[in-house]
Backbone as CSV, one residue per row, in Angstrom:
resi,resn,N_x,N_y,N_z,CA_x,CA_y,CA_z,C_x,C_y,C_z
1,UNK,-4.524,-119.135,-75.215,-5.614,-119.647,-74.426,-5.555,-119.143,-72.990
2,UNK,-4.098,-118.909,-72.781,-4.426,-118.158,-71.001,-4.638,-117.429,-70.659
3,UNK,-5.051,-116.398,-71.764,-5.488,-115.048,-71.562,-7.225,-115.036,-71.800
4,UNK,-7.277,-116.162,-72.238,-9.187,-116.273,-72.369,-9.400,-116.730,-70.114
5,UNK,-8.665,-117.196,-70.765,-8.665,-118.224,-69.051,-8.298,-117.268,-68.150
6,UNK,-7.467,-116.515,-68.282,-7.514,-115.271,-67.406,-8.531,-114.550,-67.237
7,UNK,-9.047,-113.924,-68.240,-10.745,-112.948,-68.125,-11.181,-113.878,-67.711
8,UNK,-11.860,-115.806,-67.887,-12.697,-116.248,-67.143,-12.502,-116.108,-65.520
9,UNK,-11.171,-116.247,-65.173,-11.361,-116.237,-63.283,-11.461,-115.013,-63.339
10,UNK,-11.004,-113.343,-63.369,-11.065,-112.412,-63.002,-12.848,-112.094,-63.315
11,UNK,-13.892,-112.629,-63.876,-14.931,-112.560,-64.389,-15.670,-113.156,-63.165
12,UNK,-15.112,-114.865,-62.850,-15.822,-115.037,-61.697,-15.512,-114.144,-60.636
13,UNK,-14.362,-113.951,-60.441,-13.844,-113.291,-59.264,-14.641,-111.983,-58.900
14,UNK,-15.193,-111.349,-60.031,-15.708,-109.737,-60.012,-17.105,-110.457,-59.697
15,UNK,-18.035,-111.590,-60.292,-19.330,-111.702,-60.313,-19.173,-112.386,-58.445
16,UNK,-18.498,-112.764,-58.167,-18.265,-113.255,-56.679,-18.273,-112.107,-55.260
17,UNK,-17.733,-110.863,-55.805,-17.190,-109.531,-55.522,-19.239,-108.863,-55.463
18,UNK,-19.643,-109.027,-56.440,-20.677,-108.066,-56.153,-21.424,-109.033,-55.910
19,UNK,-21.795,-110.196,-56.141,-22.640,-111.465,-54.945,-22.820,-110.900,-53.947
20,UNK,-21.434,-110.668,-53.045,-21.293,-110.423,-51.572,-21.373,-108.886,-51.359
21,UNK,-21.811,-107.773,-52.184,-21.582,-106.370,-52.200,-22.695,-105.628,-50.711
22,UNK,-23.818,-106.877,-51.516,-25.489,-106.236,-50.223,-25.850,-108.018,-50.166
23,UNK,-26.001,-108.527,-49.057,-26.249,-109.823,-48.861,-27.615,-110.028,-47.573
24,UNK,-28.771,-110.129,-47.794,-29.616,-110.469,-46.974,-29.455,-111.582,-46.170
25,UNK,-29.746,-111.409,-44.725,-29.676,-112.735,-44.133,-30.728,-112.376,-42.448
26,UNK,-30.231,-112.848,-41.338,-31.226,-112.732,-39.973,-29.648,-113.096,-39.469
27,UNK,-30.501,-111.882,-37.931,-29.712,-111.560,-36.902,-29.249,-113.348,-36.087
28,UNK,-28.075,-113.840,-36.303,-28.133,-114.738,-35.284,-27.756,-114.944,-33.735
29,UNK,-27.004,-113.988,-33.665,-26.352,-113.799,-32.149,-25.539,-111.562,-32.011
30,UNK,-25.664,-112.237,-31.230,-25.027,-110.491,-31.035,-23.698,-110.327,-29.567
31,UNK,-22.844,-109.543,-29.719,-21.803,-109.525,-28.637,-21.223,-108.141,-28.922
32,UNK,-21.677,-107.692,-27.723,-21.420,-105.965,-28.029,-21.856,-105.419,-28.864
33,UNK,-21.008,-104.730,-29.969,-21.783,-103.469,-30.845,-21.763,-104.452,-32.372
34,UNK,-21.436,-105.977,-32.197,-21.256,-106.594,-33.118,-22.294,-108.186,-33.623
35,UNK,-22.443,-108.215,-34.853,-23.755,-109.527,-34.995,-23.130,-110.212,-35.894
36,UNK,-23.536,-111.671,-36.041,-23.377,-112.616,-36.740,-24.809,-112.782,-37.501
37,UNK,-24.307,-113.094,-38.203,-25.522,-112.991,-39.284,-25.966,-114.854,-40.197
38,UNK,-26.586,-115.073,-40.207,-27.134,-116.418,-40.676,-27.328,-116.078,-42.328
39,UNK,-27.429,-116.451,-43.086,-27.325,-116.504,-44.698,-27.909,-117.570,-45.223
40,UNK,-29.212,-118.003,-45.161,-30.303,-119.147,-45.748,-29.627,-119.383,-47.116
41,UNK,-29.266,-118.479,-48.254,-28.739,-119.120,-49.403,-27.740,-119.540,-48.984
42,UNK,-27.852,-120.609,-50.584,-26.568,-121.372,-50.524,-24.847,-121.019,-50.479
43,UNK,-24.514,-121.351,-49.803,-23.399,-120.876,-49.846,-22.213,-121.373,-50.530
44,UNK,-20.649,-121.052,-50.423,-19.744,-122.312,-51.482,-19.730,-123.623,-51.054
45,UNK,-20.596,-124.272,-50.234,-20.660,-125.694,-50.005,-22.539,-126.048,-50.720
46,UNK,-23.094,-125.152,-51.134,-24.360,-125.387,-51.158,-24.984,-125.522,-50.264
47,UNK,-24.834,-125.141,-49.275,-25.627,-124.699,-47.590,-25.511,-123.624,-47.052
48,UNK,-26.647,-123.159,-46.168,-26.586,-121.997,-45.724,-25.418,-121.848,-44.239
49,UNK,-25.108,-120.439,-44.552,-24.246,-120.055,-43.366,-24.197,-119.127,-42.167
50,UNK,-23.154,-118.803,-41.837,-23.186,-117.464,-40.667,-21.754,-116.980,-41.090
51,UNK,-22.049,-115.528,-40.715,-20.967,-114.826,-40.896,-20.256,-114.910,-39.548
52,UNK,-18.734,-113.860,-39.764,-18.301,-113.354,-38.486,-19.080,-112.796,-38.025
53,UNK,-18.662,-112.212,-36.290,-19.249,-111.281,-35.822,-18.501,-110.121,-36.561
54,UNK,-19.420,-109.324,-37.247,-19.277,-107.931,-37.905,-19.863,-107.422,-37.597
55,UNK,-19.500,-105.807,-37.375,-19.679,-104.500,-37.240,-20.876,-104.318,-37.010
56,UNK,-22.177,-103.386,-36.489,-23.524,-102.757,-36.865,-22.978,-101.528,-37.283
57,UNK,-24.208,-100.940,-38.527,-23.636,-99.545,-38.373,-24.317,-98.653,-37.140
58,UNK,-23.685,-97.491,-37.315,-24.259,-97.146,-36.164,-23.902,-95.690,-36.648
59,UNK,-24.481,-93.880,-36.124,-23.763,-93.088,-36.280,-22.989,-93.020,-35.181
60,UNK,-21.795,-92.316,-34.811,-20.571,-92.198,-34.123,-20.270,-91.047,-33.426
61,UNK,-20.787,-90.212,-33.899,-20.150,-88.112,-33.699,-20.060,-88.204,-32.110
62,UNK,-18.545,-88.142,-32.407,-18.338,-87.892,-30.923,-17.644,-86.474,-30.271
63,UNK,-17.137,-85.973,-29.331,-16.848,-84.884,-28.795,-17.561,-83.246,-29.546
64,UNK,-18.801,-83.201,-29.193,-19.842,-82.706,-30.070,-19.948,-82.804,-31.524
65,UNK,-19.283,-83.493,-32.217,-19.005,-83.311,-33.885,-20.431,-83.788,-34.331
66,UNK,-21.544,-84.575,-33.285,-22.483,-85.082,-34.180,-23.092,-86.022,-33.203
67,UNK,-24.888,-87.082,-33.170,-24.969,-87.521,-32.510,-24.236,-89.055,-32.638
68,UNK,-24.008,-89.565,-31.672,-24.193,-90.949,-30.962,-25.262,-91.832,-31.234
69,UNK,-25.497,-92.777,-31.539,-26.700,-93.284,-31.778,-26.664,-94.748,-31.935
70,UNK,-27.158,-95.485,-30.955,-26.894,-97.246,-31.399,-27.791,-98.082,-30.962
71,UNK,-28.599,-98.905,-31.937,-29.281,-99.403,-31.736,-28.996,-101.003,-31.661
72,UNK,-29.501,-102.188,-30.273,-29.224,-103.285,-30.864,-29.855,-103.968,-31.607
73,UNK,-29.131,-104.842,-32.742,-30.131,-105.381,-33.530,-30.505,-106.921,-33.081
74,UNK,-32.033,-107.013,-32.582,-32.320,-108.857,-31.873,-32.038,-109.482,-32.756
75,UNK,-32.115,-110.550,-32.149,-31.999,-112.093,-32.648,-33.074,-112.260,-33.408
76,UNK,-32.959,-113.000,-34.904,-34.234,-113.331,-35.762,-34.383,-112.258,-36.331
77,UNK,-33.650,-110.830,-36.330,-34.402,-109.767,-36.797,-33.965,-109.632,-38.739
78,UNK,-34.471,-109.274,-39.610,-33.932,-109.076,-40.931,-32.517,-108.502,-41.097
79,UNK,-31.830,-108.367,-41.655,-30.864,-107.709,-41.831,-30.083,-107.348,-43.281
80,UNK,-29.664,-106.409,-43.732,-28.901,-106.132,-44.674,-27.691,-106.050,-44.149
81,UNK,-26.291,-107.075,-44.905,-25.165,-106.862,-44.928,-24.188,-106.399,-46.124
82,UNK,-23.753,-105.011,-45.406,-22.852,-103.904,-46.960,-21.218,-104.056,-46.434
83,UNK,-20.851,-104.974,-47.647,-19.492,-105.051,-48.128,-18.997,-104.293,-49.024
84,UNK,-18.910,-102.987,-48.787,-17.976,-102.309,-49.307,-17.275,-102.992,-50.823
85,UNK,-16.201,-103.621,-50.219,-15.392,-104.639,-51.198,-15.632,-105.750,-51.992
86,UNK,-16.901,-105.665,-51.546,-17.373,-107.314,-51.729,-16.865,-108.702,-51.034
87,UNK,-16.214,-108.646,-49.977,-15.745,-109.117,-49.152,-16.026,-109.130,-47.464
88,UNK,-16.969,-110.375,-46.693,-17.320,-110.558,-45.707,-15.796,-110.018,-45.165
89,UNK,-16.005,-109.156,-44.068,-14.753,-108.969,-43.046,-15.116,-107.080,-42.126
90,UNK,-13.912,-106.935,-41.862,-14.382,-105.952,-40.722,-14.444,-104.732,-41.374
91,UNK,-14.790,-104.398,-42.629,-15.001,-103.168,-43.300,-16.724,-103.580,-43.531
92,UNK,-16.901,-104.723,-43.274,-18.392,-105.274,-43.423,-19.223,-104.290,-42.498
93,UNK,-20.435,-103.797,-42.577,-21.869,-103.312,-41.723,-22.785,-103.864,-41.772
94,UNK,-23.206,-104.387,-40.534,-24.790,-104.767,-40.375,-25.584,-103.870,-40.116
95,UNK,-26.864,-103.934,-40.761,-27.782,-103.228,-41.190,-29.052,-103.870,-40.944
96,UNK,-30.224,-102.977,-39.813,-31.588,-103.606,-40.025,-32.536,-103.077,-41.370
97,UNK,-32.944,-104.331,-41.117,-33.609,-104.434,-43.042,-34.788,-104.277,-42.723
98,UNK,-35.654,-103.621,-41.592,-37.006,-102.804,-41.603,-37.778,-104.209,-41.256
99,UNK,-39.145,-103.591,-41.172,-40.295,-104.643,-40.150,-40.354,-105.484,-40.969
100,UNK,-40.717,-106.882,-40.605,-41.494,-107.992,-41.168,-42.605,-108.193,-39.975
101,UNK,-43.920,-109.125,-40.770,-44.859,-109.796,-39.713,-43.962,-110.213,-38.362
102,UNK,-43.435,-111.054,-38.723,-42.417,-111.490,-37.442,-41.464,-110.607,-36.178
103,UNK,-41.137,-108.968,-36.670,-41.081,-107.965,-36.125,-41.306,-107.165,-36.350
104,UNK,-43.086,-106.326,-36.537,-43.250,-105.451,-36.542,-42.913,-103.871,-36.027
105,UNK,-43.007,-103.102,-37.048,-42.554,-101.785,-36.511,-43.379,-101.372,-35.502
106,UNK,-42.762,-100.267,-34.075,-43.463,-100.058,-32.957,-44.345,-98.526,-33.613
107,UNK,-44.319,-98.094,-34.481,-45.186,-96.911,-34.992,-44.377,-97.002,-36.839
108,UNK,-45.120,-95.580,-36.473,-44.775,-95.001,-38.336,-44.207,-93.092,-38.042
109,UNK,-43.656,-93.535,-39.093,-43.064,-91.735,-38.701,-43.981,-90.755,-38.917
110,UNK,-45.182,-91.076,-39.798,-46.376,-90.057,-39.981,-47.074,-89.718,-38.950
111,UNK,-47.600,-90.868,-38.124,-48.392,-90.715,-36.997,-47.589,-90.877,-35.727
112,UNK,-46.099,-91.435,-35.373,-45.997,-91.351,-34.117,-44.366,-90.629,-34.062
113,UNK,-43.636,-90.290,-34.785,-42.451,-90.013,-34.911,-41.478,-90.808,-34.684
114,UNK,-40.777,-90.535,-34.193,-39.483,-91.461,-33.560,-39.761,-92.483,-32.394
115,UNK,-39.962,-93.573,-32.422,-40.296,-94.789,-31.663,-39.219,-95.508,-31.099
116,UNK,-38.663,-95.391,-30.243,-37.995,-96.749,-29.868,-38.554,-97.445,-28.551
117,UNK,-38.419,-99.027,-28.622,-39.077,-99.493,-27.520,-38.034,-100.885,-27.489
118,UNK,-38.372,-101.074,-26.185,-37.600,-102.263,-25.635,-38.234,-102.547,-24.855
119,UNK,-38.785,-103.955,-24.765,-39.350,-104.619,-23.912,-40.672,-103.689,-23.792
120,UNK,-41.185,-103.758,-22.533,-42.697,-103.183,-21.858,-42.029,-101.492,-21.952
121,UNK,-41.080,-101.125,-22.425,-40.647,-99.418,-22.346,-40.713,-98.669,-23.641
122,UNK,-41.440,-98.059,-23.384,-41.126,-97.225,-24.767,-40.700,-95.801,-25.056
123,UNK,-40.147,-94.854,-25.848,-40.084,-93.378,-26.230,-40.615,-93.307,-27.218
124,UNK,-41.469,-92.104,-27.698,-41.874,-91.745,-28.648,-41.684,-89.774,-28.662
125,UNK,-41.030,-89.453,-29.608,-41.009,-88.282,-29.584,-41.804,-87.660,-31.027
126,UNK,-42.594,-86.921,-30.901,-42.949,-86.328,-32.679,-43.096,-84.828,-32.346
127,UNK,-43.238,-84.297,-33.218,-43.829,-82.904,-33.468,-44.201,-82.415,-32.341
128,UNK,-44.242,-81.492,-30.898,-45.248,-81.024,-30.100,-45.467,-81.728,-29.246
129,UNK,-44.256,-83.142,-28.755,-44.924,-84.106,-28.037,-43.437,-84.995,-27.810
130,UNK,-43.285,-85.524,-26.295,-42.584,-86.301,-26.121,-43.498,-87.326,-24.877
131,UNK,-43.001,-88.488,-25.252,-44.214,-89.247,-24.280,-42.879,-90.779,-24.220
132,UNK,-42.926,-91.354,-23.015,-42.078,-92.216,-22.003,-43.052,-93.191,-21.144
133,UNK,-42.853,-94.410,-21.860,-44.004,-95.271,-20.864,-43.648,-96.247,-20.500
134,UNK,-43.641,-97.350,-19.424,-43.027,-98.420,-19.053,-44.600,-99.035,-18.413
135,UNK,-44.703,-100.249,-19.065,-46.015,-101.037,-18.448,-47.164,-99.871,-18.608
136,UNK,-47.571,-99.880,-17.521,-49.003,-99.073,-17.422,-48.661,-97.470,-17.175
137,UNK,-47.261,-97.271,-16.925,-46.795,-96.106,-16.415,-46.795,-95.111,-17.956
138,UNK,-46.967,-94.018,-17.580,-46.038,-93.267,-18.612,-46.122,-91.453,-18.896
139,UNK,-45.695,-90.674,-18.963,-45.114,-89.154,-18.936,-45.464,-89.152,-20.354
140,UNK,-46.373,-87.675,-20.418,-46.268,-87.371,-21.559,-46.205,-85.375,-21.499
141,UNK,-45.440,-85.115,-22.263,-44.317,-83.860,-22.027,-45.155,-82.832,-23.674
142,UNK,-46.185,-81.778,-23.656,-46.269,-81.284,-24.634,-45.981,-79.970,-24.091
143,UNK,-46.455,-78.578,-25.373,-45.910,-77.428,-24.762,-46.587,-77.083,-23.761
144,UNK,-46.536,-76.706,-22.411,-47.274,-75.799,-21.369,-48.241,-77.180,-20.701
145,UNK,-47.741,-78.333,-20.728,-47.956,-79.623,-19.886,-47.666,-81.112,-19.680
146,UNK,-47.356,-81.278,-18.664,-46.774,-82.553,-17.945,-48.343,-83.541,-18.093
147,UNK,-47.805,-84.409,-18.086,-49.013,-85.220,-17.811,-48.288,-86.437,-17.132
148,UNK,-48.849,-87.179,-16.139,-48.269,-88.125,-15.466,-49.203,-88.980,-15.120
149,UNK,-49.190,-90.390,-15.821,-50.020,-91.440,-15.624,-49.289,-92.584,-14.905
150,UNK,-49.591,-92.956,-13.523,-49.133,-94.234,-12.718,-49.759,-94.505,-11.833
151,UNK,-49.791,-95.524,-11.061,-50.363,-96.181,-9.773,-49.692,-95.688,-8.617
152,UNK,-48.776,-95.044,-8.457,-47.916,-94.790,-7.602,-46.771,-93.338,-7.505
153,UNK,-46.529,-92.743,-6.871,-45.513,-92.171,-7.109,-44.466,-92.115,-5.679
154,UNK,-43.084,-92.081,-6.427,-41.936,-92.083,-4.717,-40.929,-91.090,-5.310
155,UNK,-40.637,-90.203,-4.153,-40.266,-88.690,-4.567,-39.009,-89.718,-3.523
156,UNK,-37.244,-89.428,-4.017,-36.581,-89.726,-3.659,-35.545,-88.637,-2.882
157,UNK,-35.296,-87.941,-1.824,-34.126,-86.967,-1.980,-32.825,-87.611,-1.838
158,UNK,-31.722,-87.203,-2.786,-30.665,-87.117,-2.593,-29.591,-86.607,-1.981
């Protein structure tokens, strides 16, 4: 009989293992390059939880090997969390899990290319075109012209 009873825990143990493999949840706090994550399902008490602060991914390439690249992920935002092991811990990555109504995407890669924005600032780079705007301000950079839209300009020397 303890060998039936053996395959049953190593059975839960494996169905427990890939439970936790890709786990959806929302951004709850953030501290440095690292997020805690909230988990609405139930958890082993039958309530929802939060993780550690774990990892974002991020790419890394450093001393030219590749780019740098890190984005933070807000508060409330979707998230995918990949356990490797199946095990919450620091081999864990947080992952944004793409727009909802609640945070829509700032473009689409068809029509505006690469978007990032924060706050009233934005970049957009695509095809033939780089464009930089803050509030009402904003530079837009194609081949063979500058374009410069503001209320103001202050030429600083150094």
């Amino acid at each position: 009989m303890s060998g039936e009873r053996d395959l049953r825990k190593r059975l839960a143990a494996l169905e427990r293992r890939m439970n936790t493999l890709i786990m959806v949840g929302t951004a709850e706090a953030n501290q440095g390059g690292k997020t805690k994550v909230r988990f609405d399902d139930a958890g082993a008490g039958g309530q929802p939880f939060s993780s550690p602060y774990l990892p974002q991914a991020s790419s890394s390439g450093k001393n030219g090997q590749g780019v740098s690249s890190f984005s933070k992920i807000g508060q409330g935002e979707p998230v995918l969390v990949f356990s490797p092991g199946g095990e919450l811990g620091q081999h864990s990555r947080v992952m944004p899990a793409g727009p909802v109504e609640d945070h829509p995407s700032p473009g689409t890669a068809e029509a505006n290319g690469h978007v990032l924005t924060i706050g009233n600032a934005t970049v957009a780079v695509k095809d033939g075109e780089a464009k930089i705007s803050v509030g009402g301000s904003s530079i837009t950079i194609t081949e063979g012209q500058i374009e410069l839209k503001t209320a103001a300009i202050k030429l600083v020397q150094g």
